[in-house]
C-alpha positions, 0 to 999 in steps of 0.5 A: 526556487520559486515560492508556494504562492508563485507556484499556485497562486492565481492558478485555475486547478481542476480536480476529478475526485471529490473525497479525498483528493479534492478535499485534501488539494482544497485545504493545501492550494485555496490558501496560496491563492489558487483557484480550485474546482473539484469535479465529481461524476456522481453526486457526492455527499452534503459532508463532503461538499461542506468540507471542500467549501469549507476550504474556499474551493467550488464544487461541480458534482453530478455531471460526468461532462465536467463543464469549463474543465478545459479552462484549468492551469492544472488538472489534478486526478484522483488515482481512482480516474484512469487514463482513459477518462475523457477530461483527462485525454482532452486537459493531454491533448491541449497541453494541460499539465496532469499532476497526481497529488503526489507531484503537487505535494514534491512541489510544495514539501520543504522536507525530503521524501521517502516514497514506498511502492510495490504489489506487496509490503509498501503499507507495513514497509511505510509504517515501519520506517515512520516508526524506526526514523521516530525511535531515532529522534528524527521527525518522521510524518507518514502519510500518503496512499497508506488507509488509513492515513493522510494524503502526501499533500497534507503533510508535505504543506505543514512539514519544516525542512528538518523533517522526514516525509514517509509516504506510501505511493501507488501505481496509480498515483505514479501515472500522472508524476511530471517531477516528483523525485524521492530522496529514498525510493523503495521497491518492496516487489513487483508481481501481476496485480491491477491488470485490469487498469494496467492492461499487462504487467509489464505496463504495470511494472512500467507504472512503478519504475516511474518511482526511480525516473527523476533521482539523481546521483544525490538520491537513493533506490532501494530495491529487492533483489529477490525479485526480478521486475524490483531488481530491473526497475532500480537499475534504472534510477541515476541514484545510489542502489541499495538491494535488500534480500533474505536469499542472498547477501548484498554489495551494498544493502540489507540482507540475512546471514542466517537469521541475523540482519546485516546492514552492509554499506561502504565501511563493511558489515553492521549487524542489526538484530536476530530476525527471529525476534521481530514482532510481526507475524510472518516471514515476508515481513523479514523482507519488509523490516530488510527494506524498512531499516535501510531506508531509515539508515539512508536517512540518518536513523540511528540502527542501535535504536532499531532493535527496540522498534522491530520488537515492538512494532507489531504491524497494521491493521489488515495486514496479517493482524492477529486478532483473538486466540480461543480453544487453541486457534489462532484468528489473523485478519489479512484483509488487505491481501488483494491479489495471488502473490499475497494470497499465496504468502499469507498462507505460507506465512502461517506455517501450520494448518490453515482454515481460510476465508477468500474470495471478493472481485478479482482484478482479472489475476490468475490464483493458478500457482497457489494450488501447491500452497492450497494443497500444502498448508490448508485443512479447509477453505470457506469461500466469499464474494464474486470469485469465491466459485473460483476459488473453491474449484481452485480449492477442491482441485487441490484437494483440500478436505473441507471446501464450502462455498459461504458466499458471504463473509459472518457466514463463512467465520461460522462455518471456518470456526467449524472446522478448525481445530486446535493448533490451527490458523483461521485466516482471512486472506481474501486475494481479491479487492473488496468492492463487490460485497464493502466499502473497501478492504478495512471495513471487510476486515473490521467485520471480519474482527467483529465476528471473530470476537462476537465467537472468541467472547463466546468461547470464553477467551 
């Protein structure tokens, strides 16, 4: 096996994508002796610019022609890059190896890797099996495409051997893999999203089956077998597969019997705990602690330990987080929730009357089969961002007593808060990306807690 330093050193590596990416590349290869440019189209900030040569590696910014870019050894894209950029095509077309940061960091980690994807559930799914693998006395380090978090290539340089990596990954991310391998690969679900960059699902389901496409029969798939498109996908891994389900009970996996979990492997039936009593707010997260738990037992977790963590883990931020209660009202922040599936299960979830907060930039997605859901569960619904007309037709369709068009999000609180009543959920569950009016979904949900207190402060609670 060859060592860090033949594997980079003296390498010309290019990166597209200053912030992250390039920053986190900078820190890990400059010092194996890799010669690193980072490339940005727009111009990027003077703090950025400094940490990245801070780190040894040359910045090129504000040139969308990426000059001497065709010299590289290795062009490294950031998942926002798609594959029809033209530095990307050209760096195909010579024979240069594209590599996501993820398949840089397979190559430099001494320590085996858990890797998550999925539409739904992959950051509560990751953050739980960090969590259950340290309650077991195992050295877990999260990271990866989880926000906010550290990217795969940090942690996998400092990790030893004995260690676990636990990593978020992305569709985008799994585009540019050559031979990234987790030892556990988990599935969380497959439903439409990111259509806009994929083109069809079955080109995104595609893009997520690549998880699987290096295991080995040393190596484990975990995929649920309540979704079609998972279930599919896992079968074409050369590894163990592991199905976790809540509807059926599996040959060999995670599933309910009742509301008891049951661990089931070659040696029968472990049961684990009554589902009832995890902390997290919502059913789909009987699916996300299902998968959780099994990856952890793959991986030598302890399952007397996991008790202790699954009642005590209360989620992550922005992702159906409970915020405040005041005058009988319950404030759950969700606003990682970006596409139908989410939106639709988010409101499931509360299982009482829904005052919601949607809308933002949809990523060409159809909300068409949340109009039941809508009908069933909302009492009003306060719309926000881009695609909020849409929604509120949707909404008025369905005929939801209070439809009101905000346009923006401290306005729409207001207006929510309004129109809830005691015993209610105000839920923000925005079913569409954040760009057109924030940052990114984390700031559109820290302004989303800031209205909500500034209220709840005032309520007296």
């Amino acid at each position: 096996m060859l060592s860090r330093e033949e594997l980079f050193g003296g390498k010309r590596v290019a990166v597209i994508g200053a912030a992250r990416t390039g920053t986190a590349v900078a820190r890990a290869l400059v010092p194996l002796g890799a010669k690193v440019v980072v490339y940005d189209g727009k111009p990027i900030s003077e703090s950025i610019e400094a940490k990245i040569t801070g780190a040894g590696a040359r910045v090129v910014s504000g040139n969308d022609t990426h000059p001497d870019i065709g010299k590289a050894d290795i062009l490294i894209p950031s998942p926002g890059v798609w594959k029809t950029h033209p530095a990307l095509i050209a760096a195909s077309d010579a024979g240069v190896p594209v590599w996501s940061e993820i398949e840089v960091a397979f190559r430099l980690s001494r320590a085996p890797i858990i890797a998550v994807t999925g539409t739904n559930g992959k950051t509560t799914t990751t953050a739980l099996i960090g969590a259950l693998l340290e309650d077991s006395g195992i050295d877990a380090r999260v990271g990866g495409n989880i926000a906010p978090g550290r990217p795969l290539i940090d942690i996998a340089v400092e990790a030893p051997e004995n260690a676990v990596l636990v990593a978020e990954v992305s569709s985008f991310q799994l585009e540019w893999i050559d031979t990234f391998c987790p030892k556990v690969g988990v599935l969380t679900n497959i439903t439409p999203d990111h259509l806009d960059r994929h083109g069809t699902l079955a080109g995104y389901a595609l893009a997520k089956t690549a998880i699987f496409r290096n295991q080995t029969s040393a190596d484990h798939a975990v995929v649920n077998a309540d979704n079609d498109l998972s279930l599919k996908a896992g079968q074409t891994s050369r590894g163990t597969l592991w199905r976790f389900s809540t509807l059926v009970q599996t040959p060999l996996g995670a599933h309910l019997s009742g509301d008891e979990m049951v661990l089931r492997d070659r040696d029968g039936d472990h049961p684990v705990m009554d589902a009832r009593k995890i902390r997290m707010v919502g059913s789909h997260n009987r699916e996300n602690a299902l998968a959780a738990v099994l990856a952890a037992k793959i991986m030598g977790g302890n399952p007397d330990n996991f008790v202790h963590t699954l009642t005590r883990f209360p989620g992550v931020p922005h992702r159906m987080e409970w915020v405040a209660s005041a005058n009988g009202v319950d404030f759950i922040n969700n606003s990682m929730c970006t596409n139908p599936e989410a939106f639709a299960r988010s409101i499931e979830a509360c299982e009482r009357p829904v005052v919601l907060i949607a809308g933002g930039r949809n990523k060409g997605l159809s909300f068409e089969g949340s109009v039941d859901v809508m009908a069933r569960w909302c009492r009003a619904v306060v719309t926000i961002g881009e695609h909020g007309p849409a929604l509120a037709e949707l909404a008025r369709r369905a005929e939801v007593p209070v439809v009101v068009e905000a346009g923006e999000l401290e306005p729409a609180v207001e207006i929510a808060v309004g129109a809830a009543r005691t015993g209610d959920v105000l839920l923000l569950a925005p079913g569409c990306a954040s760009m057109d009016q924030f940052k990114d979904f984390m700031e559109r949900g820290d302004r989303f807690k800031t209205a909500v207190r500034s209220f709840t402060e005032g309520a007296g609670r």
